[in-house]
C-alpha positions in Angstrom: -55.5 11.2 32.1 -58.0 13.3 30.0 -57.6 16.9 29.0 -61.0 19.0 30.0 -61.1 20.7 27.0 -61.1 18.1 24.6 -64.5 16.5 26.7 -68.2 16.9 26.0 -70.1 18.8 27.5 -72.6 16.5 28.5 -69.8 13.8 29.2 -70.7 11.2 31.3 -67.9 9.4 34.1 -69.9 6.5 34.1 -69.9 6.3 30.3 -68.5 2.5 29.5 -64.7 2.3 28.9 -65.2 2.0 25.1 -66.3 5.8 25.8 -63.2 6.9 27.5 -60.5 5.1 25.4 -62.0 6.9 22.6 -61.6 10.1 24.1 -57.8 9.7 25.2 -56.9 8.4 22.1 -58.5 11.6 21.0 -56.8 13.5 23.4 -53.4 11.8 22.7 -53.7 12.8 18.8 -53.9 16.4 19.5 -51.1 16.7 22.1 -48.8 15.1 19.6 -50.2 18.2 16.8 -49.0 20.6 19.5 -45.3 21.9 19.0 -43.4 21.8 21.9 -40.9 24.2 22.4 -37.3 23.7 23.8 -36.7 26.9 26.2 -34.2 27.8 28.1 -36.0 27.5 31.0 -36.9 23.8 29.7 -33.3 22.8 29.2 -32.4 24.4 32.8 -35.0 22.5 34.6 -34.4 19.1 33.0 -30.8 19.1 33.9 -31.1 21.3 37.2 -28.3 23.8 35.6 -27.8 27.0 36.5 -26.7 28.1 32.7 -26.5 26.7 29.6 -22.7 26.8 29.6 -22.8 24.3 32.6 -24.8 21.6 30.8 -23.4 18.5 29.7 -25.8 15.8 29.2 -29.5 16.6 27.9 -32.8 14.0 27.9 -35.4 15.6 25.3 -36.4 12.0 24.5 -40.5 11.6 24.4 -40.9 15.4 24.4 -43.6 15.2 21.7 -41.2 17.9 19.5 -42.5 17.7 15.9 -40.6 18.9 13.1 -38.3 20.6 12.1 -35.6 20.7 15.1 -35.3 23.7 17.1 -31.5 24.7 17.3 -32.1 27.8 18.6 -31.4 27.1 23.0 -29.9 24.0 21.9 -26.7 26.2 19.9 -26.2 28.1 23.1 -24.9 24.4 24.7 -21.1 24.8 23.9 -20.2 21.8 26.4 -22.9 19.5 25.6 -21.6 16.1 25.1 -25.0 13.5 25.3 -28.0 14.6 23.9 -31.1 12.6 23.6 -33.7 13.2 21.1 -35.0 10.0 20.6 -38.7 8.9 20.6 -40.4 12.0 19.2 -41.7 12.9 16.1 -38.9 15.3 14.4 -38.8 15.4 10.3 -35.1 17.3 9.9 -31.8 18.2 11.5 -30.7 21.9 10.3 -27.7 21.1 8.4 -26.2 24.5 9.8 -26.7 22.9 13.2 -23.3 22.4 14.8 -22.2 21.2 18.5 -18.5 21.4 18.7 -17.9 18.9 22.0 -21.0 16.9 21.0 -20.2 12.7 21.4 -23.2 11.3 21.7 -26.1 11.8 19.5 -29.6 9.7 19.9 -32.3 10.2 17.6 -33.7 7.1 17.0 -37.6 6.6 16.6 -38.0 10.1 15.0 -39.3 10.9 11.1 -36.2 12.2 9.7 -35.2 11.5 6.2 -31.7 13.2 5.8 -28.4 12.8 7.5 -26.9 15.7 6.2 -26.8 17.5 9.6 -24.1 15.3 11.1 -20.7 16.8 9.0 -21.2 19.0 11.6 -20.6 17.1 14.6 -16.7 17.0 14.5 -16.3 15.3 17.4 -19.2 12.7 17.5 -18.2 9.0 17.9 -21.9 7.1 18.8 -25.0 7.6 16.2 -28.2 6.2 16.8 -30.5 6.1 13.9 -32.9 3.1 14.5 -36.8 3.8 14.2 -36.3 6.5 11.5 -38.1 4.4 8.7 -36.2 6.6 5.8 -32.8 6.2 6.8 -32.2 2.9 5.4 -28.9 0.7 6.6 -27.3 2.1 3.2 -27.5 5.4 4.4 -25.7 4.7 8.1 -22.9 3.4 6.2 -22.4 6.1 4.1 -22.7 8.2 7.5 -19.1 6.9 8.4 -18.2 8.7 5.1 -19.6 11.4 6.1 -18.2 11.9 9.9 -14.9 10.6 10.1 -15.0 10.5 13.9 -18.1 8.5 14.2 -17.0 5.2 15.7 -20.3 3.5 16.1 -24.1 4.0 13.9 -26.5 1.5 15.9 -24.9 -1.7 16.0 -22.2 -0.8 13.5 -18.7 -0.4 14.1 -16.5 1.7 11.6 -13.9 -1.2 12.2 -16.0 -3.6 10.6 -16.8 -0.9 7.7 -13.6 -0.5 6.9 -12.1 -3.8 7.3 -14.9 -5.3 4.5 -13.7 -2.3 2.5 -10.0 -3.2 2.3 -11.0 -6.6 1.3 -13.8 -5.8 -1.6 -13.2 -2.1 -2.2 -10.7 -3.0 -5.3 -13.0 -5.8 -6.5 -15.5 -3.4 -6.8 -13.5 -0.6 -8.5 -12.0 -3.0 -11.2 -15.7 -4.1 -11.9 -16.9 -0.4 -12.8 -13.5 0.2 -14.8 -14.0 -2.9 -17.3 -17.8 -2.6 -17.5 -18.8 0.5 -16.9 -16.1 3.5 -17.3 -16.2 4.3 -20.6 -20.1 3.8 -20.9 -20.1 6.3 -18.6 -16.8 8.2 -19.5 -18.6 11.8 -19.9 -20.0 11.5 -16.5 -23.8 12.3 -16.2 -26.5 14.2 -14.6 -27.8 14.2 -11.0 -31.3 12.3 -12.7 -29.4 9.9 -13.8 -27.5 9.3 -10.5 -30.0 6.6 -8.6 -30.3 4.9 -12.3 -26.4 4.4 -13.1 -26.3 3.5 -9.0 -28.8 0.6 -9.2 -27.4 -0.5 -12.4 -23.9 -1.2 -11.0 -25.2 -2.1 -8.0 -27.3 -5.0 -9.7 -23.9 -6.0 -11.8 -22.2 -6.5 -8.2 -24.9 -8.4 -6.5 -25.0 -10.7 -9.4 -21.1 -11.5 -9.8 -19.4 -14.5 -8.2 -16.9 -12.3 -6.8 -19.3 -11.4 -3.9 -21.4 -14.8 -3.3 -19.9 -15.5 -0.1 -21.3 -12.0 1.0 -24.5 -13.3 3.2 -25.2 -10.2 5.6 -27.5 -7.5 5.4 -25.0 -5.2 6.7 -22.2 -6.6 4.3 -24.4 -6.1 1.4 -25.2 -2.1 2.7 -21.4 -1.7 3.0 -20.7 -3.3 -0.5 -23.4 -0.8 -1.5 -21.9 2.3 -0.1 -18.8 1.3 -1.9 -20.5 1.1 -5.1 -22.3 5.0 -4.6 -18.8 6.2 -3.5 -17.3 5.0 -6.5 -20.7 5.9 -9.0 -20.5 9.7 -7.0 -16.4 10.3 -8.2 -17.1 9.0 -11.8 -20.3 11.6 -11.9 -17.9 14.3 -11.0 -14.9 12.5 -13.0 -12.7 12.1 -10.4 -12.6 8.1 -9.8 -9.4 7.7 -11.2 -7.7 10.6 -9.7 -5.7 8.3 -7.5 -4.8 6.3 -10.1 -4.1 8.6 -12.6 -6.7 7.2 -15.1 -7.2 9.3 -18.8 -10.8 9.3 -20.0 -11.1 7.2 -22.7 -9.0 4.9 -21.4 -10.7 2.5 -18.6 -8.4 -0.7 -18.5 -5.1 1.3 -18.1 -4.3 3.9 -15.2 -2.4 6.8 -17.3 0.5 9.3 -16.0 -1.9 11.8 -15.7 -1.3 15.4 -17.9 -1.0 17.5 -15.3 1.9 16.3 -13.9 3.9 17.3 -16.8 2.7 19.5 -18.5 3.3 21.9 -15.5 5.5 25.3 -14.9 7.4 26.1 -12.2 4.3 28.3 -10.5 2.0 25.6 -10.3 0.0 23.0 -11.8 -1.5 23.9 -16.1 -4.2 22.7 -17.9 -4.5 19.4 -18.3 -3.4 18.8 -22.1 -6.0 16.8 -24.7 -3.9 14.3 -26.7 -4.2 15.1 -29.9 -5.6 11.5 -31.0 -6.4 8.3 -29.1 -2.8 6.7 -29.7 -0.7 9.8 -28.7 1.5 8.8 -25.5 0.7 10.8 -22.2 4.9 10.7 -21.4 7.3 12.8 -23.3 10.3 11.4 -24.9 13.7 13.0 -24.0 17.2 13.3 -25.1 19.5 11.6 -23.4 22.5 14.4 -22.6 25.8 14.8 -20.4 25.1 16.0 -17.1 25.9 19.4 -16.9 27.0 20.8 -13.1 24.1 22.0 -11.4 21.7 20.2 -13.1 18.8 17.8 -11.0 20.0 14.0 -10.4 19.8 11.9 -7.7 22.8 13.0 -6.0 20.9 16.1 -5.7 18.0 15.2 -4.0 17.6 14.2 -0.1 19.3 11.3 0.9 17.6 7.8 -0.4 18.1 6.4 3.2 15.5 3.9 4.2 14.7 5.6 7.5 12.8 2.1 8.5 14.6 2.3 12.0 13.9 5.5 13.3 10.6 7.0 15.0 9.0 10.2 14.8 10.7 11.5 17.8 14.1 10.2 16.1 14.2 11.8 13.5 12.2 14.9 12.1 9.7 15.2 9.9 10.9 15.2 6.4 14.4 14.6 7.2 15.6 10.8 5.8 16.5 8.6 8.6 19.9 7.1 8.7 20.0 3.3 8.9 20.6 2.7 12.4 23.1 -0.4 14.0 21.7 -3.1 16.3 23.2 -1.8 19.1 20.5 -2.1 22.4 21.2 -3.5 25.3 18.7 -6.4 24.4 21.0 -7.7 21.5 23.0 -10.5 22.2 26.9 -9.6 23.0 28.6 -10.8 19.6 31.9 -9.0 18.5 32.0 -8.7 14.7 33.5 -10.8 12.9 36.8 -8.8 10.7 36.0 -9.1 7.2 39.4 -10.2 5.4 40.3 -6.6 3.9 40.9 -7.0 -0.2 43.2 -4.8 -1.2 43.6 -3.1 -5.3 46.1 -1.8 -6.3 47.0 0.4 -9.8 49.0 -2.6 -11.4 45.9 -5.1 -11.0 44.8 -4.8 -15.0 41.0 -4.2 -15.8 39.5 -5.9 -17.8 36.5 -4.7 -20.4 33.5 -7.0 -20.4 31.8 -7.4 -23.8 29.6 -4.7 -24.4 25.9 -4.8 -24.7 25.1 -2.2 -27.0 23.8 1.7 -26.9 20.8 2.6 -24.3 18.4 5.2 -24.4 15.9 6.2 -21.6 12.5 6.6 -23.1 9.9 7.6 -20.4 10.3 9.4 -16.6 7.3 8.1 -14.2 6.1 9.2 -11.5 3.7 6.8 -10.4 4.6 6.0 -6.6 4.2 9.7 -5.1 1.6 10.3 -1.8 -1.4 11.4 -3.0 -0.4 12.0 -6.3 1.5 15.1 -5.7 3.8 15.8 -8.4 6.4 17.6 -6.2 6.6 14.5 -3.9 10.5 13.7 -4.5 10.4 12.0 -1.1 8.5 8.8 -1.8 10.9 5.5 -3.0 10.3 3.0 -5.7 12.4 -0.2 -3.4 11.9 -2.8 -5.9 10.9 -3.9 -9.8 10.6 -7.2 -11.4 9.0 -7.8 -14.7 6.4 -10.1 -15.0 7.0 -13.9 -15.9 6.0 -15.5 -19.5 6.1 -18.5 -21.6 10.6 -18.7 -22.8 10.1 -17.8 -26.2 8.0 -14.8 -24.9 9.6 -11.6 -23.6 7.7 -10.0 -20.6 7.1 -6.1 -20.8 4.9 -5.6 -18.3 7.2 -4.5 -15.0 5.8 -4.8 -11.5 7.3 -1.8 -9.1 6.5 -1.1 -5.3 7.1 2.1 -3.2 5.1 3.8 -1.1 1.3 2.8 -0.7 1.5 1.8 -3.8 1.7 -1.2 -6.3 2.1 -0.7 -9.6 2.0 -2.6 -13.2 3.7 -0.8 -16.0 4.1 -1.6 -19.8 7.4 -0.5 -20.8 6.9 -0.8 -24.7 3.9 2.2 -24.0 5.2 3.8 -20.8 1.8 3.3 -19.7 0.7 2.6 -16.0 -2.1 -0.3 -16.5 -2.8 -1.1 -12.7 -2.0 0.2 -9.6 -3.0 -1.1 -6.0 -3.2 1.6 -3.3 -2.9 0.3 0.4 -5.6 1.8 2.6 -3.0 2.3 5.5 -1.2 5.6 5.4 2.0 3.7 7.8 2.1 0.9 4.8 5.5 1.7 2.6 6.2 -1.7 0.6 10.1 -2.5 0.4 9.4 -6.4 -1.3 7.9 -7.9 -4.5 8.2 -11.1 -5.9 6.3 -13.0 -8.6 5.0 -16.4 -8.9 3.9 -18.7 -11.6 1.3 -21.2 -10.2 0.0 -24.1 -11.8 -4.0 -24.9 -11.2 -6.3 -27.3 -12.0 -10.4 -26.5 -12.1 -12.6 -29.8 -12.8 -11.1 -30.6 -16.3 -9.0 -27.4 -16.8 -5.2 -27.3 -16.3 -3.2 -23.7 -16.7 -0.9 -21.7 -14.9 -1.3 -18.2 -13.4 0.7 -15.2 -12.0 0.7 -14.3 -8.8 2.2 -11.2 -6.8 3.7 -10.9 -3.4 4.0 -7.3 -1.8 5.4 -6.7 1.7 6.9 -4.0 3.6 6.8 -1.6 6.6 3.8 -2.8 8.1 4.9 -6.4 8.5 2.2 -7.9 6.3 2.6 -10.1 3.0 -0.1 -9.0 0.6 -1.0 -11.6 -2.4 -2.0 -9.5 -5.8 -3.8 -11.4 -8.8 -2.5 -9.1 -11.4 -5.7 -9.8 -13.8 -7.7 -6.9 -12.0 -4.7 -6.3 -9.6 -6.9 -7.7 -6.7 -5.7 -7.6 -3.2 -6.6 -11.1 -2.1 -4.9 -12.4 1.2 -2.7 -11.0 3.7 -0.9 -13.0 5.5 0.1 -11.9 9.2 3.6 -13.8 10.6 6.3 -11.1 11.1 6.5 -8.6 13.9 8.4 -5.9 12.2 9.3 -4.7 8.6 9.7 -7.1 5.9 12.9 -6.3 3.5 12.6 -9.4 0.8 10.8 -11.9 -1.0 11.5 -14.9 -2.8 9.6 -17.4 -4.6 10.8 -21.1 -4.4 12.1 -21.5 -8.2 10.9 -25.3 -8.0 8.1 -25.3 -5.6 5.7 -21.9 -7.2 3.7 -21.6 -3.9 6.5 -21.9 -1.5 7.3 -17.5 -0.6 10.2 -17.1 1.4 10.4 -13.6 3.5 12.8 -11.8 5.5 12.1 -9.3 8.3 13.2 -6.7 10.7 12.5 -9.1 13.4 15.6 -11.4 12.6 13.6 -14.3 11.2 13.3 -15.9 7.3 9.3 -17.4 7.2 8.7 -20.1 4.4 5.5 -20.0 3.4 2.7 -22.1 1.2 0.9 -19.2 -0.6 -2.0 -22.3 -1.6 -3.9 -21.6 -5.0 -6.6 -18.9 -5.3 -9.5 -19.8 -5.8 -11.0 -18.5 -9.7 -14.3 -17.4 -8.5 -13.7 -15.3 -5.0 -10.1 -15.9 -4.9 -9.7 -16.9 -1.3 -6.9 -19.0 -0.7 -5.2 -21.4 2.2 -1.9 -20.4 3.0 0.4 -22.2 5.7 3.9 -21.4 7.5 6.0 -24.2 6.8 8.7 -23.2 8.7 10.9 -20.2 10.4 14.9 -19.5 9.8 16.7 -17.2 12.3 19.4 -14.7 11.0 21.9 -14.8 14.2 21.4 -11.2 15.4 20.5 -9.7 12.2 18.2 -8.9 9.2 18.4 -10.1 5.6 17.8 -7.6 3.2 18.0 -10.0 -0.4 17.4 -13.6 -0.8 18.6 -15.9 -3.1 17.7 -19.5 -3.9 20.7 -21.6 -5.6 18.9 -25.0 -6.9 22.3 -26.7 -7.9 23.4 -26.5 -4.3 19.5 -26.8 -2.8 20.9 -23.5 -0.9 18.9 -20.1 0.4 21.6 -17.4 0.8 20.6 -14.3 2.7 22.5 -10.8 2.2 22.2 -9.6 5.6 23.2 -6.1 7.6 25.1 -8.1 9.0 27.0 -10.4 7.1 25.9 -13.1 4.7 24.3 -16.7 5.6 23.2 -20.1 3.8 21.0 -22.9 4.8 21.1 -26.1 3.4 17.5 -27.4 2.3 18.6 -31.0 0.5 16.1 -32.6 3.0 13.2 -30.3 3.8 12.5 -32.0 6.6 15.8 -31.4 8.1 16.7 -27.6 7.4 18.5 -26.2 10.4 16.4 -22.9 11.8 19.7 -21.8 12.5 22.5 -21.0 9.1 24.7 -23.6 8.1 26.8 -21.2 6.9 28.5 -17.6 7.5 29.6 -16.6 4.1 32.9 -13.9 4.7 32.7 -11.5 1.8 36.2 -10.0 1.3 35.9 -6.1 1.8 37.7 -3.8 -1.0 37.6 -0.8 1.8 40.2 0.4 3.9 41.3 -0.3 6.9 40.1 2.2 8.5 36.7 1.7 7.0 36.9 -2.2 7.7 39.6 -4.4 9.0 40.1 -1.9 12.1 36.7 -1.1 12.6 34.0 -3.0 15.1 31.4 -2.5 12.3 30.6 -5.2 9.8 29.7 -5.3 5.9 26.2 -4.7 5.3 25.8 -6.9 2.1 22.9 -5.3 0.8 23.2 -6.3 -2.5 22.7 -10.3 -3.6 21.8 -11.3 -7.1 22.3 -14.8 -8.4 24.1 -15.7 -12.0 24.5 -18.7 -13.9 26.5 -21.8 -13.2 25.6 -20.9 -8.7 27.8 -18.0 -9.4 26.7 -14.9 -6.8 27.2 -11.3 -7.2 27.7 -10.0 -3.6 27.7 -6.0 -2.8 28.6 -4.7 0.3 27.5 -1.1 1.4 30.4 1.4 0.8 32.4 -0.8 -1.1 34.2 -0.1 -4.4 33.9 -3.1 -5.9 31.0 -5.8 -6.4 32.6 -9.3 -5.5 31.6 -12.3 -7.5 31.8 -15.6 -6.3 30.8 -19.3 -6.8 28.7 -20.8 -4.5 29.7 -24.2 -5.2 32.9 -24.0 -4.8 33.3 -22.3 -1.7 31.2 -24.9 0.4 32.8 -27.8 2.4 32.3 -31.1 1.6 32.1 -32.1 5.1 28.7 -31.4 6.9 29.0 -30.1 10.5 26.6 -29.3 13.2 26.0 -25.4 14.0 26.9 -22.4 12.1 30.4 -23.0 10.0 32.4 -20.0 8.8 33.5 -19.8 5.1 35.9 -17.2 3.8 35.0 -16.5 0.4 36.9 -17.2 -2.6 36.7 -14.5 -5.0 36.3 -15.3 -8.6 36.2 -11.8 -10.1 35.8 -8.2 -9.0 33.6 -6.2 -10.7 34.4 -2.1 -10.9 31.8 -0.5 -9.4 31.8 3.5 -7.6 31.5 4.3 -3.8 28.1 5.5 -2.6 26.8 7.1 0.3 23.2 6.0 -0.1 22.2 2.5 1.4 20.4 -0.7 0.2 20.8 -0.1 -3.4 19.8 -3.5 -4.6 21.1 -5.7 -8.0 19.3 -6.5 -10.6 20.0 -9.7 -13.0 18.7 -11.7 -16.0 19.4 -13.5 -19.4 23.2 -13.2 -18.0 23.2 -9.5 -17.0 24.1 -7.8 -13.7 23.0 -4.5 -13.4 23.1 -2.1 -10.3 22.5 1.8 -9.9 23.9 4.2 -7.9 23.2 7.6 -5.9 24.1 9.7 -9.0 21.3 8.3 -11.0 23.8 6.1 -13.2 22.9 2.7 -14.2 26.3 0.2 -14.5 25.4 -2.8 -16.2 27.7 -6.2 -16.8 27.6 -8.6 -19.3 28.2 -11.8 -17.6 27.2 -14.8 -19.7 30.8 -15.7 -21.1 32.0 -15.3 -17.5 30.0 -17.6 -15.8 30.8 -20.2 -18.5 34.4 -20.3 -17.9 34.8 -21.7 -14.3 37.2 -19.8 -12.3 37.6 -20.7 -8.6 39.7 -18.2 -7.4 41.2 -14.7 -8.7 41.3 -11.3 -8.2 40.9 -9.8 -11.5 39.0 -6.6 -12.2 36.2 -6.7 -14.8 34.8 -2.9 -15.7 31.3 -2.5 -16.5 29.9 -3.6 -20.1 28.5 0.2 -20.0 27.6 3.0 -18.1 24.7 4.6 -18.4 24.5 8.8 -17.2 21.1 10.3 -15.1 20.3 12.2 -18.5 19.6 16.2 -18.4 15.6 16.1 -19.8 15.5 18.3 -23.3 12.1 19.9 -23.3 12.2 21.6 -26.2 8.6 20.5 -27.3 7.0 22.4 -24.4 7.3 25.5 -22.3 7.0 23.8 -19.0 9.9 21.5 -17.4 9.2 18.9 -15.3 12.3 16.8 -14.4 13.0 13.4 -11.3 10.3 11.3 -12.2 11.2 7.5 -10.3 11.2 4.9 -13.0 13.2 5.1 -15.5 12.8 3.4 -18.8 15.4 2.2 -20.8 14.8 1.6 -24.5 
């Protein structure tokens, strides 16, 4: 128990207790002074090895090192797996210190003060820090950053981490951009770093947005998010991602580099020459000249949403693949009635809607911002609603991981929403205007609906473009959205996994916005997928385009509606025989936009033609039970081109149709005085209003050419 040397001379056995506790404690204070060296021999004996190679698993816990850690044995471990350091008194952890196999990593109840040494560990999952009186729960956090392997610090998981992250990281962003980005727009010194840190940090804790955060760990997590973000504006990279200019906080710029580019790589960022210069460059509008870039050129625009990684190869666009497993119900086809044109069937002009120009080329969609990304789709747009005697220009587009909100007058990107799962690609938007009421305040606000290959519906608020809910229903892809026009908060969605979910969205909440959203009921799509919705309010009808074929559900009495279709809508088919009447396949109607009066545009994949048709007309007067099938009545045909790209979808509004096609060119109809005149039946051909070309880009302003940006704006 006592070391001779450390005794008097003249000690005494007998001595009282008092006497001897002393003296250990004595004793006990100079062992711990003594450095105690790990060996080879040490490390042998401890684990009764025969080499260092052969060790696994090493206990130096209660060793009484001191210190600075001794790698020098410990680097000789190449199959070490567990070690144990815990419980001595050890002040640092060479940062040059590396153990390839290394997993398990204890040093709790040590003295150190940095945990810079752990990038190293490549391979480490567990991390135990407790007892280090330094390393405060801020800094274990952060140590996730740090490692992505490590699974678990203490009593931490990196699921927990990362799921608080995806719910508060954009909060938190949006905060610094309106409050504190162009404060600190020139960056600033490594001084200054814990001072601009606190400061935002101290905005945070005070905000509403975060008062239901009660945890100690929540708060350490919130914080870490905070010295992420305070770390990339030091260095002036926060808005990277979002391709933010300096100067300008509240509106996420196309960022210079992109264009002004040459063909060997990425330039100098260019300085506008004042504050109100544009960042995008206007072009001229030419013929396209053979050989030139357009879509046509580019890899097929298939949505590969079918296919797997072993089914088709990387890079390579998957081709929309048929329902044809063994686990799909036996159902022949039905034979679409085949339309056939001839040259003597007259076309007629619609009235024209005046001379377009394109103004701006955006790339805003790409993965990870790389400019030569020509492989990442924009699916969907819609503008943003307003008051009726207020135009909107703010356009809403979804692709990729991305969400963003664009102001065509500026050709400015003001907000984007990145999803933080690399497998997210969003195929559906849809926007909302919901009425609230707060004690004695009445208004309405906008609302945003984003969904796509990971099954998930994800509400936006569009004031700081803040991810708020995500509601989980479907068990595959979602293709569409659709807002009930008369109920706001009723979302309609339409998935991969054959089944149409209504939805109550609820009403955010103003201070945290968390909401209470409900499934109010589920429609099935007999064997198949809708890829647009429609909702006609004349009729009470929803009317899904589907891969295969086109279905209605009557919803006069809500409580009522059929989970199976009323209706199977037959959409005559302008291709030929061999492409439809003789064939087992059946018309993909990808293509469903709703005009005036409960008239319907209808186009089917492949076809020549868009068919137009009204919806009131074509249904029976007599209700029946199960699924009845109509043959459509064709009001009107509208000329159209053949593509070889699939689900390109309509767009329509104030009495326009318009629709795009695989060569870049934009057809657009005037359809107003159409729709007026009520025509049950015919099958006249109506040409576009006007056709608009995929422009060649003049760049005679600059040296460098930059070309297939992925929304276009037309001026």
């Amino acid at each position: 128990m006592y070391e001779k040397n450390l005794l008097p001379q003249n000690y005494d056995p007998s001595a009282s207790f008092l006497y001897k506790a002393d003296y250990y404690v004595l004793s006990h204070h100079f062992k711990k002074k003594i450095r105690m060296k790990i060996t080879e021999d040490l490390v042998k004996s401890l684990c009764s090895k025969a080499s260092l190679r052969a060790v696994q698993s090493l206990n130096l816990s209660d060793k009484e090192i001191n210190g600075s850690l001794d790698c020098t044995v410990l680097e000789q471990l190449a199959n070490l797996s567990v070690l144990d350091i815990s419980q001595n008194s050890i002040t640092d952890i060479p940062e040059s210190f590396s153990l390839q196999r290394l997993e398990t990593l204890d040093c709790s109840f040590n003295n150190i003060k940095s945990l810079k040494f752990i990038q190293n560990f490549k391979n480490c999952t567990q991390l135990y820090l407790d007892g280090n009186d330094d390393i405060q729960l801020s800094d274990k956090v952060k140590a996730f950053r740090m490692n992505p392997s490590i699974h678990f610090v203490d009593e931490i998981r990196r699921a927990t981490v990362e799921n608080f992250k995806e719910k508060f990281e954009v909060m938190v962003k949006s905060k610094w951009e309106v409050l504190f980005a162009a404060k600190y727009a020139e960056g600033f010194s490594d001084d200054q770093f814990e001072h601009v840190l606190q400061e935002f940090y101290t905005s945070l804790t005070s905000d509403l947005l975060f008062k239901n955060i009660t945890e100690e760990t929540e708060w350490a997590i919130l914080k870490d998010i905070a010295s992420e973000i305070v770390e990339k504006a030091q260095d002036k990279s926060l808005f990277t991602e979002s391709n933010m200019s300096r100067g300008t906080p509240r509106s996420a710029r196309l960022n210079h580099k992109w264009l002004n580019r040459n063909d060997s790589g990425p330039s100098t960022p260019s300085t506008p020459e004042s504050s109100g210069q544009k960042d995008l460059m206007r072009v001229k509008p030419l013929t396209p000249k053979s050989g030139t870039s357009t879509p046509a050129s580019r890899p097929s625009l298939k949505r590969g949403r079918d296919s797997t990684p072993t089914s088709s190869p990387k890079g390579q666009p998957a081709k929309r693949a048929r329902d044809t497993t063994q686990s799909t119900p036996t159902r022949r086809p039905t034979v679409f009635t085949s339309l056939k044109t001839t040259d003597e069937q007259k076309t007629a002009r619609l009235p024209s809607v005046g001379d377009f120009d394109p103004a701006y080329f955006i790339r805003c969609h790409s993965t990870n911002n790389d400019p030569n990304d020509n492989q990442t789709k924009v699916w969907r747009c819609a503008f943003k609603p307003t008051n009726k005697d207020k135009s909107s220009r703010l356009l809403a587009t979804c692709g990729g991981q991305n969400v963003c909100l664009i102001d065509c007058q500026t050709g400015i990107v003001m907000k984007r929403y990145k999803d933080s799962s690399k497998e997210e690609d969003f195929y559906a938007l849809a926007w909302s205007t919901i009425p609230y009421k707060t004690g004695s305040k009445e208004g309405k606000i906008n609302i945003l609906a984003v969904a796509g290959n990971n099954g998930f519906i994800k509400l936006i608020h569009p004031s700081q473009f803040v991810m708020y809910a995500t509601m989980e229903g479907h068990h595959d892809y979602i293709s569409c959205l659709l807002f009930h026009p008369e109920e706001p908060t009723h979302l309609f969605s339409g998935s991969k996994d054959r089944k149409i979910i209504l939805w109550d969205v609820g009403v955010p909440d103003f201070i945290d916005y968390t909401t209470n959203y409900k499934k109010l009921m589920v429609l099935n799509t007999a064997h198949t997928d809708a890829l647009n919705l429609v909702f006609s309010t004349k009729s009470q009808m929803l009317i899904a385009g589907c891969e295969k074929s086109c279905y209605g559900w009557r919803f006069n009495n809500k409580k009522s509606v059929s989970r199976d279709p009323n209706f199977e809508f037959l959409i005559p088919s302008t291709m030929s025989d061999i492409e439809s009447g003789d064939s087992d396949d059946v018309e993909v109607v990808d293509g469903l936009a709703l005009l005036p009066n409960d008239y319907i545009a209808a186009k089917c994949n492949g076809s020549g033609h868009m068919v137009i048709w009204n919806l009131h007309d074509n249904l029976p007067v007599k209700v029946i039970k199960g699924t009845k099938t109509v043959e459509v009545k064709v009001s009107a045909l509208l000329q159209y081109t053949r593509t070889s790209v699939d689900y390109i979808n309509l767009g329509s509004t104030s009495g326009m149709l318009t629709a795009g096609d695989d060569k870049g060119s934009l057809f657009i109809y005037q359809m107003d005085a159409f729709t007026k005149k009520h025509k049950s039946s015919s099958d006249q051909i109506l040409g576009y209003s006007t056709k608009l070309l995929w422009p060649d880009l003049d760049i005679s302003s600059s040296k460098e050419k930059w070309m297939n940006y992925q929304i276009v704006m037309i001026l």
